[in-house]
ZAMARGU-4260 file (C-alpha; in steps of 0.2 Angstrom, whole numbers, plus 5000, padded with zeros to 4 digits):
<rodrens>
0) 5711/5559/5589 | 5703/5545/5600 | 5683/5542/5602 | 5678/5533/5618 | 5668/5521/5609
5) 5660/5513/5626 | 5651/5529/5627 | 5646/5528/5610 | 5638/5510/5613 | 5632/5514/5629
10) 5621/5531/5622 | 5615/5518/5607 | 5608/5505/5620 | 5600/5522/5631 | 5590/5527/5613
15) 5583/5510/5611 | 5577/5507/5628 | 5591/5493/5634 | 5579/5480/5626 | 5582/5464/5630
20) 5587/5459/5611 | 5602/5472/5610 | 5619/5466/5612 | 5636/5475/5614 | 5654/5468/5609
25) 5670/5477/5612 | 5689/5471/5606 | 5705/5482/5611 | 5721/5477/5597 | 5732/5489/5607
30) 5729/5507/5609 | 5716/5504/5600 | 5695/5498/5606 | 5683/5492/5594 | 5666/5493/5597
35) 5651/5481/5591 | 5631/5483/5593 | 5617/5473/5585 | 5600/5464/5588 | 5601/5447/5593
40) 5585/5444/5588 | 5591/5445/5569 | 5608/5438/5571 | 5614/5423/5569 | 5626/5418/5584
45) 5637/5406/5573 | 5638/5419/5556 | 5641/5433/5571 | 5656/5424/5575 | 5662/5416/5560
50) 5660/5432/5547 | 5663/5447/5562 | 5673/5441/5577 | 5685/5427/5571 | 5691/5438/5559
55) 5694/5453/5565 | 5702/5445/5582 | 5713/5433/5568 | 5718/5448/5560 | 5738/5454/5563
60) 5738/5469/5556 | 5732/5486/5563 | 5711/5486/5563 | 5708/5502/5553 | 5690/5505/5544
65) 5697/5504/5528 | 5705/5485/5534 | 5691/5481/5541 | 5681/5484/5523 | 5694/5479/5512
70) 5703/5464/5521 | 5696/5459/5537 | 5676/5457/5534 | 5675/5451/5519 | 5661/5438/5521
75) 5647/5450/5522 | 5640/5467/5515 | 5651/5479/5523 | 5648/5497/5519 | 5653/5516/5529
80) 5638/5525/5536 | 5634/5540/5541 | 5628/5544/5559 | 5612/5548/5556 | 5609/5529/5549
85) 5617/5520/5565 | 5599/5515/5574 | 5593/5514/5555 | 5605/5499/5549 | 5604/5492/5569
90) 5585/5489/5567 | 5588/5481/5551 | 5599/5468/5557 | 5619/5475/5553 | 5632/5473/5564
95) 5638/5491/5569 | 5655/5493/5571 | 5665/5508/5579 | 5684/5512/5582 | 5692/5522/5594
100) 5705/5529/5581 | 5693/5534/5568 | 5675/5544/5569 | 5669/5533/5551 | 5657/5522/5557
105) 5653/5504/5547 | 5638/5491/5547 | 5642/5474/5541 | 5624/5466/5534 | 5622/5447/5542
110) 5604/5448/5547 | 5596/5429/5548 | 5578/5428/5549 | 5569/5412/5552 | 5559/5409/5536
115) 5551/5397/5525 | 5557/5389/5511 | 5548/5394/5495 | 5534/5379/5495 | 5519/5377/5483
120) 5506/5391/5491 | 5490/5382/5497 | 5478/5395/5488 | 5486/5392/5471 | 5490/5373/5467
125) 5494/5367/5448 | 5493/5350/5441 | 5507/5356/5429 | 5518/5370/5431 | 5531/5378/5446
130) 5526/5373/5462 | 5539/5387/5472 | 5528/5400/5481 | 5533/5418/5488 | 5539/5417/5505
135) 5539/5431/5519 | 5555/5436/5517 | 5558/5450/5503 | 5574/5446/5498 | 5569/5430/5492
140) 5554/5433/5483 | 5565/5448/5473 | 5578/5433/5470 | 5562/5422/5465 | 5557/5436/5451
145) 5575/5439/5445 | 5578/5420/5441 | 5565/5423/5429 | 5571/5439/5423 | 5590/5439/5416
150) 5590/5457/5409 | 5596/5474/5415 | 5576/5480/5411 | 5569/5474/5426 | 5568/5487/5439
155) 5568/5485/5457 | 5563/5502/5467 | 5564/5500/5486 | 5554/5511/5499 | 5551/5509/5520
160) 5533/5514/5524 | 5527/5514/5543 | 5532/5525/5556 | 5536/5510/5570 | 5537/5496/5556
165) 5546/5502/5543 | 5541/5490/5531 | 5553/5487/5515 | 5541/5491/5502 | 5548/5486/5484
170) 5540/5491/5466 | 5546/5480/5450 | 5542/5480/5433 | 5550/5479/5418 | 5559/5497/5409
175) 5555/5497/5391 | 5538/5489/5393 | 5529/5496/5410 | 5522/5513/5408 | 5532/5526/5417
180) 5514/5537/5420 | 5508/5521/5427 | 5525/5519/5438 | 5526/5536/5444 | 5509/5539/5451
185) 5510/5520/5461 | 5529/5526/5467 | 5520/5543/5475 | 5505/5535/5481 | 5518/5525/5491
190) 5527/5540/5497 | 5511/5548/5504 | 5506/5534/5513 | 5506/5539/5533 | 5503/5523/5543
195) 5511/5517/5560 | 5515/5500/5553 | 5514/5488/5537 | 5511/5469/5543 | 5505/5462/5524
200) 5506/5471/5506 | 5486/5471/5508 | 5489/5487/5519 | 5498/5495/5506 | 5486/5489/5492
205) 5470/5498/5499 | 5483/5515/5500 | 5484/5511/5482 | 5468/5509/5475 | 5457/5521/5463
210) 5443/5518/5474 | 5447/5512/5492 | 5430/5513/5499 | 5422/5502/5484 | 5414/5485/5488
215) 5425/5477/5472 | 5445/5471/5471 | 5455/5484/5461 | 5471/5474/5467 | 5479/5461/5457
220) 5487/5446/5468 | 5496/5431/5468 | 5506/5419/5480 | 5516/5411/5464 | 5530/5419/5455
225) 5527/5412/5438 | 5511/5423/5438 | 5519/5438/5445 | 5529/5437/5430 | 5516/5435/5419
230) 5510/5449/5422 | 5525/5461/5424 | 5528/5456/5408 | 5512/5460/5401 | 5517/5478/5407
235) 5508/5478/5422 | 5520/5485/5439 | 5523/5473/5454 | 5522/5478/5474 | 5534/5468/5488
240) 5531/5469/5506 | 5543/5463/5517 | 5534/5450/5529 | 5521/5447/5516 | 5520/5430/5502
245) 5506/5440/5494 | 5512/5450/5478 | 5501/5463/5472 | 5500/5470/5454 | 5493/5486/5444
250) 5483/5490/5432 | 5469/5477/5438 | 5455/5473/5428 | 5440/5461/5431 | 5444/5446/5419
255) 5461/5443/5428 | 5452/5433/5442 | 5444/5422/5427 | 5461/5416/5423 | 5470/5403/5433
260) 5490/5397/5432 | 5485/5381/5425 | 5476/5389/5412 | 5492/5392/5404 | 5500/5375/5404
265) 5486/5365/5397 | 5474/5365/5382 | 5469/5382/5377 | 5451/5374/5372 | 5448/5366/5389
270) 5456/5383/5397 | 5441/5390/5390 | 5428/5381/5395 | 5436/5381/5412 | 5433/5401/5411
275) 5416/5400/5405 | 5413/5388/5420 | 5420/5401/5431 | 5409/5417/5425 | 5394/5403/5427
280) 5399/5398/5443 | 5402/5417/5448 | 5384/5423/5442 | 5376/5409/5449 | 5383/5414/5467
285) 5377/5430/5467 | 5360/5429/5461 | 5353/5411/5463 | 5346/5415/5480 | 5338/5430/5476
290) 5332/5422/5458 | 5324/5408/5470 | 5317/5421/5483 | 5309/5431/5468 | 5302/5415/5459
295) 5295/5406/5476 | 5286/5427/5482 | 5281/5433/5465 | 5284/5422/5450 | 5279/5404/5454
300) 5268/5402/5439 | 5285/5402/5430 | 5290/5387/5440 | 5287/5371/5432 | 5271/5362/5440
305) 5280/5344/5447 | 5295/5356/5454 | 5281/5367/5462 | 5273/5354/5470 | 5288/5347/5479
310) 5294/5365/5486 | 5275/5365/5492 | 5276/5351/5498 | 5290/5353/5507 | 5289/5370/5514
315) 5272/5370/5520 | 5277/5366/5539 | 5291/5378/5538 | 5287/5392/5551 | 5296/5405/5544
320) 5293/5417/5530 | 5303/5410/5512 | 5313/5426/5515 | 5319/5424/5532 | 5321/5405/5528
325) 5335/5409/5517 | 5342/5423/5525 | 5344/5410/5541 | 5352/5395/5528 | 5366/5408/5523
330) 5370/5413/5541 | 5371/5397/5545 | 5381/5392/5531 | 5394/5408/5535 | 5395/5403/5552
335) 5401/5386/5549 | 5412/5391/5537 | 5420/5405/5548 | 5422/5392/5562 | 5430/5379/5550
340) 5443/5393/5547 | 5449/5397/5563 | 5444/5379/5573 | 5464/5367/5573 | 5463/5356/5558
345) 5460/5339/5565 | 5443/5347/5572 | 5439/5354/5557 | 5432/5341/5546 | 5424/5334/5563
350) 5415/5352/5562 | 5411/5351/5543 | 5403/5334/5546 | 5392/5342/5560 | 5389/5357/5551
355) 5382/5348/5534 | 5374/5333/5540 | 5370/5334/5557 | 5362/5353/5559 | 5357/5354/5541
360) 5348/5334/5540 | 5341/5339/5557 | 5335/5355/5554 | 5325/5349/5537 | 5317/5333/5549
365) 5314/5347/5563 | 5303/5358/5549 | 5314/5373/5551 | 5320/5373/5537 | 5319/5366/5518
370) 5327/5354/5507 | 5327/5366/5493 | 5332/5380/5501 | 5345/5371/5508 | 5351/5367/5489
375) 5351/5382/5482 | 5361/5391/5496 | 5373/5376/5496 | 5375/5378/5480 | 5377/5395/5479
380) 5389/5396/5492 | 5400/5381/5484 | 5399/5389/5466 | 5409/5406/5476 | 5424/5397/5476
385) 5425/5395/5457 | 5433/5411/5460 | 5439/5410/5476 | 5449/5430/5475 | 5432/5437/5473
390) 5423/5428/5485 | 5421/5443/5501 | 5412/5454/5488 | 5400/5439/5481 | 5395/5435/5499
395) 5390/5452/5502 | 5383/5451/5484 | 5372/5437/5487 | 5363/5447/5503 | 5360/5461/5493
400) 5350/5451/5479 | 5343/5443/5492 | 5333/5458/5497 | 5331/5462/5480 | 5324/5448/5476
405) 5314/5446/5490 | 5308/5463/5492 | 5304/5469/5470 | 5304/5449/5461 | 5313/5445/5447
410) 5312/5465/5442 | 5323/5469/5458 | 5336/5456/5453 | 5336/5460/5434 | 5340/5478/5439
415) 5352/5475/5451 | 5363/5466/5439 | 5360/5482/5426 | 5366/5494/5439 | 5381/5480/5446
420) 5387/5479/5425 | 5385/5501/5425 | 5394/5502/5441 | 5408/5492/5436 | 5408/5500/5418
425) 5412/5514/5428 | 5427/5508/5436 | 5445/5511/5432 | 5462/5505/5437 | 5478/5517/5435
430) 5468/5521/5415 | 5462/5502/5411 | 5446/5501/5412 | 5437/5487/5424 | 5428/5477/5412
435) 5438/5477/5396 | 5440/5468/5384 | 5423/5470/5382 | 5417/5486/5388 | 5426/5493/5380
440) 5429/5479/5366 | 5447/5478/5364 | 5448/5463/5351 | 5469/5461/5352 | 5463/5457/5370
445) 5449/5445/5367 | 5463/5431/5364 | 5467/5429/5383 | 5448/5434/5389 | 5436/5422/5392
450) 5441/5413/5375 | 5459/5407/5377 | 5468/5406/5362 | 5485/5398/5358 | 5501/5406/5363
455) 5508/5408/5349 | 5492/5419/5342 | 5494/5432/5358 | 5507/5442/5350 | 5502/5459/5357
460) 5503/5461/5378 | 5486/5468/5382 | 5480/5485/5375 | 5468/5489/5389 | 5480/5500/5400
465) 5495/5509/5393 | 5511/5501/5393 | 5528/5506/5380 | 5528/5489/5369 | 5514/5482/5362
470) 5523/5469/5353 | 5526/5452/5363 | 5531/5441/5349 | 5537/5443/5330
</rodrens>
């Protein structure tokens, strides 16, 4: 029985369109045609040739599906499919293959992407430690994992999500020590998701969240695989999105963003006074603007007389109301700092320089605006990126005290930080709860908290979420 293959390629270019980026190659080896289609967008011309063509025209023998598997293409992943998989394995970059004297049909796997090279992640620099970042290419952050994991335990689960992108979605973690409760309600959170397309695991991430409509992260991230590994061997479960260098991880909890890589390959005393520097430099972004406000409207008998003399010396010829003088500093301060982001690179620090000392040395001399005001939202705004993975939720923090400050004093701000504490007291990730180790106290925990202890004293993985193996060390 013969096929005719041509109209077998010809119907394949009809379903996708006749894009631009299809290709078509046939090869007749006497009675018999071979048929070839692929992207050439994903191919590489030179492997194309050297691992599909060369050797199948080289070859002497009769082209059967079985040859071609076993003895002819044998520089690439070569596997039968079923018909049903054709425009599936096509899109993904195979070479498909079809004969006139056999109705199997084959993909050979030589897809070639243009990627990066796995480089130190500009979010995440170390002074001591790997330097190799994840890369957008899902094959190689997996291979960037398994380097660090030479066991049978570690799991790699693979999904497609998107109805146009169908995005490679991968879930690892480690069998034995990840909680299988935990790893079965991620895996059919993913199945349920029904998007058109994935373009970065952050999509994904808000499908997968306890609370998606809540102003706090509940995703753990990371460009760098040493810290993925970290934390997959603490128990928790990793997500891979093809396209994306950012790694997500669950369970989260609060305290994660308080640690830092280099944490872990320095002292473990200074790694602590780094995190209490951190949590100071986080509480003093969120509330030293309204905390000024509050003190400057309601409270200044609080402030010390010589520092009250200068702020009323200085913001007696400002036209604006206290509140509305701050309010305009942190716009302008977001402004430029949005412009910085998306302005090229060499007009960037020319930008800065305007930002800081022209507009903001200007401004004071022009009476719009004060020299203290201008500290405290300076600093303020500097002391965000202590913790630079929480810094969206402390800028829209900082507004809010603002207006607590400004409109009830010191009483607003002091009961907005009960209610932010009681709201996140609330908050729970996949069972571990958003605050612990402290709330609740879990004391094995408080050895990698804000206090860093030595390794060789954390001999539990943490206790605040479930996972199989509590024992890290003997």
């Amino acid at each position: 029985m013969f096929f005719d293959v041509d109209k077998k390629i010809n119907d394949l270019m009809t379903e996708l369109h006749n894009s631009e980026d299809v290709s078509s190659r046939f090869f007749d080896n006497g009675n018999i045609r071979l048929g070839m289609i692929f992207l050439k967008s994903m191919t590489d011309d030179a492997l194309f040739s050297d691992a599909i063509y060369k050797p199948i025209k080289e070859f002497k023998g009769e082209i059967t599906v079985e040859n071609l598997i076993n003895r002819i293409l044998i520089n690439g992943a070569v596997n039968e499919i079923k018909q049903e998989e054709v425009i599936d394995k096509i899109l993904k970059g195979n070479v498909v293959i079809f004969l006139s004297n056999d109705e199997k049909i084959i993909a050979a796997d030589i897809e070639d992407f243009i990627m990066r090279v796995p480089t130190e992640p500009p979010t995440s620099p170390v002074i001591r430690g790997p330097r190799e970042g994840f890369t957008e290419d899902i094959k190689t952050n997996i291979s960037l994992l398994r380097r660090r994991f030479y066991t049978k335990e570690f799991v790699v689960k693979s999904y497609s999500v998107g109805k146009y992108s169908q995005t490679k979605v991968c879930l690892v973690y480690l069998n034995g020590i990840a909680d299988q409760k935990i790893v079965q309600e991620i895996e059919k959170k993913i199945k349920k998701i029904d998007i058109d397309g994935v373009v970065d695991a952050y999509y994904v991430g808000k499908f997968l969240e306890e609370r998606p409509k809540s102003l706090f992260k509940q995703v753990g991230n990371a460009e760098k695989p040493d810290i993925i590994a970290g934390k997959i061997l603490e128990g928790r479960v990793g997500i891979i999105v093809d396209g994306s260098p950012i790694v997500l991880t669950f369970p989260f909890v609060f305290f994660e963003d308080m640690q830092n890589s280099n944490d872990y390959y320095t002292n473990n005393h200074y790694a602590t006074y780094i995190r209490f520097i951190r949590l100071f430099g986080y509480m003093l972004s969120v509330i030293a603007c309204g905390a000024f406000l509050a003190l400057r409207l309601f409270h200044y008998n609080v402030i010390p007389t010589k520092f009250l003399i200068t702020i009323a010396n200085t913001t007696q010829v400002i036209p604006f109301t206290p509140f509305i003088e701050l309010l305009f500093i942190i716009l302008l301060f977001q402004i430029l700092y949005e412009v910085s982001l998306r302005l090229p690179s060499y007009l960037g620090l020319a930008t800065s320089i305007v930002g800081a000392l022209i507009l903001g040395e200007t401004g004071v001399n022009a009476g719009l605006i004060s020299p203290p005001g201008v500290i405290v939202v300076a600093l303020a705004k500097i002391a965000v990126y202590t913790l630079p993975e929480q810094a969206p939720q402390i800028t829209v923090l900082q507004i809010l005290f603002l207006f607590l400050g400004g409109c009830f004093g010191l009483y607003g701000v002091v009961a907005g930080i009960f209610y932010l504490v009681n709201y996140l007291n609330r908050i729970d990730s996949y069972g571990a709860p958003y605050l612990a180790p402290y709330s609740p106290r879990v004391c094995s925990d408080l050895k990698d908290a804000m206090i860093k202890k030595s390794l060789v004293d954390m001999k539990k993985r943490p206790m605040s979420f479930e996972n199989q193996n509590i024992v890290r060390q003997k």
